[in-house]
N, C-alpha and C positions, 0 to 999 in steps of 0.2 A: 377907195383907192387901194391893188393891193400893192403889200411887200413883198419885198424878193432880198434874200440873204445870201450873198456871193461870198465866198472864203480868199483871203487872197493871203501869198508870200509871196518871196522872192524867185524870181526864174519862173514865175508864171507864162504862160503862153500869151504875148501878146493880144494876138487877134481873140483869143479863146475868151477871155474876160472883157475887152472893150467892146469887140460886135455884140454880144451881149446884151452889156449892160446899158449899151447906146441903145437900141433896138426898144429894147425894155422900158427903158424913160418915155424914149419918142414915141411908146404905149400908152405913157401915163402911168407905169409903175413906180414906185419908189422903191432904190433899188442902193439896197446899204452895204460896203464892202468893210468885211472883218476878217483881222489877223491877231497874231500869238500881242501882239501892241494896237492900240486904238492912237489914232491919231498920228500915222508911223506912213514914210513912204516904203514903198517896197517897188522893187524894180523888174520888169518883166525880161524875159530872154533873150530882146532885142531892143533894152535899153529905156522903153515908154514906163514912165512911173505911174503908179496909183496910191492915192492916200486914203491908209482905211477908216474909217469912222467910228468904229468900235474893237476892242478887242474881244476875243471869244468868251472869257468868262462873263461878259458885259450881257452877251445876247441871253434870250431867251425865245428859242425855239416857235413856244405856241404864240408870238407878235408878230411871226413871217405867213406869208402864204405857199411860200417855196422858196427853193434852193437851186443856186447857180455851181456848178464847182470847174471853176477853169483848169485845161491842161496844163503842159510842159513840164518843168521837173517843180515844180512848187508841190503838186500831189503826195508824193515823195517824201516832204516835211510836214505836209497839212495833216497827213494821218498820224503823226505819232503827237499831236496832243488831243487827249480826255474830251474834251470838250466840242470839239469838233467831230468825231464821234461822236458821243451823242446827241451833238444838234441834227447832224445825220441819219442815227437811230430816229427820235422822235419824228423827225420830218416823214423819213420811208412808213413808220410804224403808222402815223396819224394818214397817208395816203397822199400826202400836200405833193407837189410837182417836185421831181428833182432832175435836172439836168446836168448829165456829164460827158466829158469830150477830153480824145484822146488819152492821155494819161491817168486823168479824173478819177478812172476806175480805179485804183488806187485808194483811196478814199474808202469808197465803200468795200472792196475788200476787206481795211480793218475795222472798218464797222461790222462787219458780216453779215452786211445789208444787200447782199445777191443771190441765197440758197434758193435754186427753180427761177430766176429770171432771164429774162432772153436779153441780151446785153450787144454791142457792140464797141469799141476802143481801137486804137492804134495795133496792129497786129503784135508789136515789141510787148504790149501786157497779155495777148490772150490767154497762156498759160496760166497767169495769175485769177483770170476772172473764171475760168473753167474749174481751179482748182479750189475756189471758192463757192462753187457748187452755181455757178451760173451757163447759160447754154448760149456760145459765144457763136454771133453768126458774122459773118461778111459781109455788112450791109453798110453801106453810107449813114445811115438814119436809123436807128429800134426803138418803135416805142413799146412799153410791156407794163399797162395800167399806167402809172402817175410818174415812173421811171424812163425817160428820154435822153439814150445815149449817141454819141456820134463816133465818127475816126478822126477827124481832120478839119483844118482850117477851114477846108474849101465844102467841107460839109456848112458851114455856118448857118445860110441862111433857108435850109432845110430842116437845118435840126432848132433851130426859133419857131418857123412855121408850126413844127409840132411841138415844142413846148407851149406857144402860147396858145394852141389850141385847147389846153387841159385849163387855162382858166376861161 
C-alpha cells in the first residue's frame, strides 16, 4: 500500500486538498495530512476543516511514496518552516511523485526545488516560479518526470489522472 504525505495549514484551497486526498484513498492509498501541529484542525478558504495527523517534525520523508501540496494561501505559511522544505527537498531529490496546484508552487520555490523544470500554477505566481529558474507554461496539467503541476480547481481531476499515473 503506498503513502502519500499532504502538507496542510490554514487557508488551504478547499477543493485542492480534499479532491485529492479523497481520490487517493478511494485508490487505496494512505494518505497522511501534516501541519506546523499534529493532531490540530486547520481550516480551508471556504470554511471545510481538516485534522492533520502529524506534525512536520514527526515525519520522515523516506516512510512516503509522494507528496501532495495543496493551493490557496496556506503555501504562503507552509514554506517558511525547515521542515517542510526539506521533506520537499528529499522527496524531489529521491524522484518520489510530487504534486502541486495553484499556489503550491510556492513551496517549492523556497525549497529551490524548480531550477530547468517545466512547471505550471495560477498565472498570479508565474513570475515567482520563472524567477526560480523554472520554465512556466500555460497549460492546465505539466508533468516534468515525478513533478505534476496544475493551475486550478477545475484542473483537478486531470492533474490526479497524471499523478497517479507515476505510481
Amino acid at each position: 500500500m503506498k503513502k502519500i504525505l499532504s502538507f496542510i495549514h490554514n487557508d488551504f484551497e478547499d477543493l485542492e486538498l480534499w479532491y485529492p486526498v479523497l481520490r487517493l484513498r478511494g485508490e487505496g492509498f494512505t494518505v497522511h495530512l501534516a501541519g506546523d501541529m499534529g493532531n490540530h484542525v486547520y481550516v480551508g478558504k471556504y470554511g471545510v476543516p481538516a485534522k492533520s495527523d502529524f506534525s512536520f517534525d514527526e515525519i520522515n520523508a523516506q516512510d512516503y511514496d509522494g507528496l501532495l501540496i495543496p493551493g490557496g494561501w496556506a503555501p504562503d505559511k507552509l514554506r517558511r518552516f525547515h521542515e517542510v522544505l526539506e521533506i520537499t527537498q528529499s522527496m524531489m531529490k529521491d524522484g518520489k511523485p510530487v504534486a502541486q496546484i495553484c499556489h503550491a508552487g510556492w513551496v517549492l520555490v523556497s525549497a529551490r526545488a524548480l531550477q530547468g523544470r517545466r512547471v505550471t500554477s495560477t498565472p498570479g505566481i508565474k513570475d515567482d516560479l520563472i524567477n526560480a529558474g523554472a520554465e512556466w507554461v500555460d497549460e492546465p496539467v505539466v508533468v516534468d518526470g515525478n513533478l505534476v503541476s496544475a493551475q486550478k480547481p477545475a484542473d483537478l481531476p486531470f492533474y490526479m489522472n497524471e499523478f497517479l499515473k507515476l505510481f
